[in-house]
C-alpha positions as CSV (number, residue, x, y, z in Angstrom):
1,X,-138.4,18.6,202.8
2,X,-138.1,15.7,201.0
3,X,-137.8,15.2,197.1
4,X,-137.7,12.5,194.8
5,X,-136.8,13.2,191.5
6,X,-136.9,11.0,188.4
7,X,-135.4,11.2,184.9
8,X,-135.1,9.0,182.2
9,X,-138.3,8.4,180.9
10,X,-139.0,8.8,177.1
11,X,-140.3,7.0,173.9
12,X,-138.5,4.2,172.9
13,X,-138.8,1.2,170.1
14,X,-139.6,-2.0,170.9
15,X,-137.0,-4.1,171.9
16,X,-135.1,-1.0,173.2
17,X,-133.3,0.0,176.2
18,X,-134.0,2.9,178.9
19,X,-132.6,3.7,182.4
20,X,-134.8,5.2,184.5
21,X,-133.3,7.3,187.9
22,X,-134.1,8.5,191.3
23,X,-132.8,11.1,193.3
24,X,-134.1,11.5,196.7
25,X,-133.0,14.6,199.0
26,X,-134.2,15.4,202.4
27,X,-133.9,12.7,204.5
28,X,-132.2,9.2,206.1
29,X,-132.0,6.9,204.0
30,X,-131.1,4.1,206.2
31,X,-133.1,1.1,206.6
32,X,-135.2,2.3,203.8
33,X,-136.5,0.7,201.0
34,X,-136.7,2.0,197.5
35,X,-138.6,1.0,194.9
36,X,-140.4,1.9,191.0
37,X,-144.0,1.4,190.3
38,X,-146.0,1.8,187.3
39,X,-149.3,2.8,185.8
40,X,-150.8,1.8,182.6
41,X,-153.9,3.6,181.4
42,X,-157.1,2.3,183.0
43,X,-155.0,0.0,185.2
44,X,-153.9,0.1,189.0
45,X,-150.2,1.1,190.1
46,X,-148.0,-1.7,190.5
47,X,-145.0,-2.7,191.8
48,X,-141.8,-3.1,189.2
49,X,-138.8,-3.6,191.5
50,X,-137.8,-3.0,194.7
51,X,-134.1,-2.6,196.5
52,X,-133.7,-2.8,200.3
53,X,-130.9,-0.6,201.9
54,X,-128.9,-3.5,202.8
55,X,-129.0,-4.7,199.0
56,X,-132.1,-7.4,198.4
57,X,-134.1,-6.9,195.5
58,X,-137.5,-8.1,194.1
59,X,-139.1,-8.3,191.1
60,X,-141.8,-8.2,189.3
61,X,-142.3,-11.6,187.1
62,X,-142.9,-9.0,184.1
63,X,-139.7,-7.3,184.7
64,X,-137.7,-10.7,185.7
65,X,-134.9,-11.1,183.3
66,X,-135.3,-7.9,181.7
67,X,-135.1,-5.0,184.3
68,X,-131.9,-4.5,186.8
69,X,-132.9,-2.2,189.8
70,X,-129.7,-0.6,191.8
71,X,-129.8,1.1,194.8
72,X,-126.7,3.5,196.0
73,X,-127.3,4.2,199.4
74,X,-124.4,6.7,199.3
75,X,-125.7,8.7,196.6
76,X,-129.3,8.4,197.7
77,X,-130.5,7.4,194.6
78,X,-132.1,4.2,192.5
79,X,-131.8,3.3,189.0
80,X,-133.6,0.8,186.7
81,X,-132.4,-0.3,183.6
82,X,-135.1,-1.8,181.4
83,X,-133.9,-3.9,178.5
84,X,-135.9,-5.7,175.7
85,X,-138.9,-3.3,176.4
86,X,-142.2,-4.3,174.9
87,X,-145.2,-2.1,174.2
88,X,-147.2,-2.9,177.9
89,X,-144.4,-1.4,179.5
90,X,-145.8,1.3,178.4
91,X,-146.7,3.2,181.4
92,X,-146.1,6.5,184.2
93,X,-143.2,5.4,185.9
94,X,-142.9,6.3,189.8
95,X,-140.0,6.0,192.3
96,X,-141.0,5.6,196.1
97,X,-139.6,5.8,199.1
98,X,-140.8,3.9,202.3
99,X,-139.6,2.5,205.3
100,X,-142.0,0.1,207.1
101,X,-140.1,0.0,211.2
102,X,-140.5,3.0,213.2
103,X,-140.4,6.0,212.4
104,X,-142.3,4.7,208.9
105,X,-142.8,6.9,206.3
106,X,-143.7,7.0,202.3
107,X,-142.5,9.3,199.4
108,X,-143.3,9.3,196.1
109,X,-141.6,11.2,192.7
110,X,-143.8,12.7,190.6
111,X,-143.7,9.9,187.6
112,X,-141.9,9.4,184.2
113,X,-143.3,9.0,181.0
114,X,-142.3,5.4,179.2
115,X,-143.3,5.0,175.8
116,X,-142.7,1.4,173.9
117,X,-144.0,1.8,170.8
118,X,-142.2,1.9,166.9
């Protein structure tokens, strides 16, 4: 079965720092891509950052500059550290799994809280 499981997530002051983490368990991981989304209230999910299993990443323009995603492909897990936060980062913070070539699948955790706020 697969799981992915976050931590990290928590209230923080503007300007602050937080690394967020993913864990996943329960299947291959190779040619996978991983990746963080968010959701604001009242807003649609969207894409933060994104590593590919052989090490290419992508960005967001709002967390260009400020946000570092890392994959480990040998501890199955993702990170994302997220520098010089500002309040509309504010947001449920979800980590996903998904491959796109046969055999394709998508997983996601079930979200972190991020609070930017003083």
């Amino acid at each position: 079965q697969v799981q992915l499981v976050e931590s990290g997530g928590g209230l923080v002051q503007p300007g602050g720092s937080l690394t967020l983490s993913c864990t996943v368990s329960g299947t291959p991981f190779s040619g996978a891509t991983m990746g963080w989304f968010r959701q604001a209230p009242g807003k649609q999910r969207e894409l933060v950052a994104s590593v590919t299993s052989g090490g290419t990443t992508n960005y967001a323009a709002s967390a260009e500059d400020r946000f570092t995603i890392t994959g480990d492909n040998r501890k199955h897990m993702v990170t994302l550290q997220m520098n010089n936060l500002k309040p509309e980062d504010t947001a449920v913070y979800y980590c996903r799994l998904w491959r796109r070539i046969t055999p394709t699948y998508s997983y996601w955790g079930q979200g972190t809280q991020v609070t930017v706020s003083s």
